[in-house]
C-alpha positions, -999 to 999 in steps of 0.1 A, spaced: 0 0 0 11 33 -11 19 51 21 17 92 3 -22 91 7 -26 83 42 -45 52 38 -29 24 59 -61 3 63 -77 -8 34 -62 -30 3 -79 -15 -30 -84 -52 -41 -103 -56 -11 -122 -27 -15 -134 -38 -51 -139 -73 -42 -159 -58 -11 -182 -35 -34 -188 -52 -67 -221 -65 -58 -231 -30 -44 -252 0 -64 -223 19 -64 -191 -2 -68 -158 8 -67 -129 3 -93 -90 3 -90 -92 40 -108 -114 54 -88 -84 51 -57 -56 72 -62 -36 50 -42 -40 20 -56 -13 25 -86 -38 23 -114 -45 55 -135 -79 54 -158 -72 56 -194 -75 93 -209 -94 99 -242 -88 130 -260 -109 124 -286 -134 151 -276 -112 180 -273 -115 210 -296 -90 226 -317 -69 254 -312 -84 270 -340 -122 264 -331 -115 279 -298 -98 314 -312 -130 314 -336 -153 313 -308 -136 336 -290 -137 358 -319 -170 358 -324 -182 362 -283 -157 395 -286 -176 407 -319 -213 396 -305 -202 416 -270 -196 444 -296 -222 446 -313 -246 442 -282 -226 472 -265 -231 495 -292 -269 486 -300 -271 494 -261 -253 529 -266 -276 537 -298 -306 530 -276 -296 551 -247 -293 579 -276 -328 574 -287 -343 574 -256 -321 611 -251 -339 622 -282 -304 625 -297 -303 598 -325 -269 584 -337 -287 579 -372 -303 614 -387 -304 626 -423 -277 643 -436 -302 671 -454 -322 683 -423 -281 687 -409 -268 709 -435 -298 730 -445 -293 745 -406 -263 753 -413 
């Protein structure tokens, strides 16, 4: 028995041999102790890529959402970002 995680008491084989029958049995890489490390798939994982595009297009939609918020607020001032170009230069 691996003395690093404290466990003195229990044998891991015993403990799987102890729970297999039970709802919720144990396995040899569920115990850190017990030597035996559960096989890692990486399958799943995204890209590099696919993760700078995403966090493109969060930064572009965060953007966008800021200034449709700040053209808003205008409106409701009664001072609109968007006015015709005419009704500006004939006061002048």
């Amino acid at each position: 028995i691996n003395l690093k995680s404290g466990v003195t008491a229990f044998d891991p084989k015993m403990l799987v041999s102890r729970t297999a029958k039970l709802l919720c049995p144990l396995s040899l890489t569920d115990m850190k102790y017990s030597g035996v490390s559960a096989p890692t798939d990486d399958s799943d994982d995204l890209p590099a890529w696919a993760i700078a595009l995403i966090a493109v297009f969060c930064s572009l939609f965060v953007l966008v959402l800021a200034g449709a918020c700040y053209m808003f607020a205008r409106e409701k001032q009664g001072k609109p970002i968007f006015t015709e170009v005419t009704s500006e230069v004939a006061k002048a």
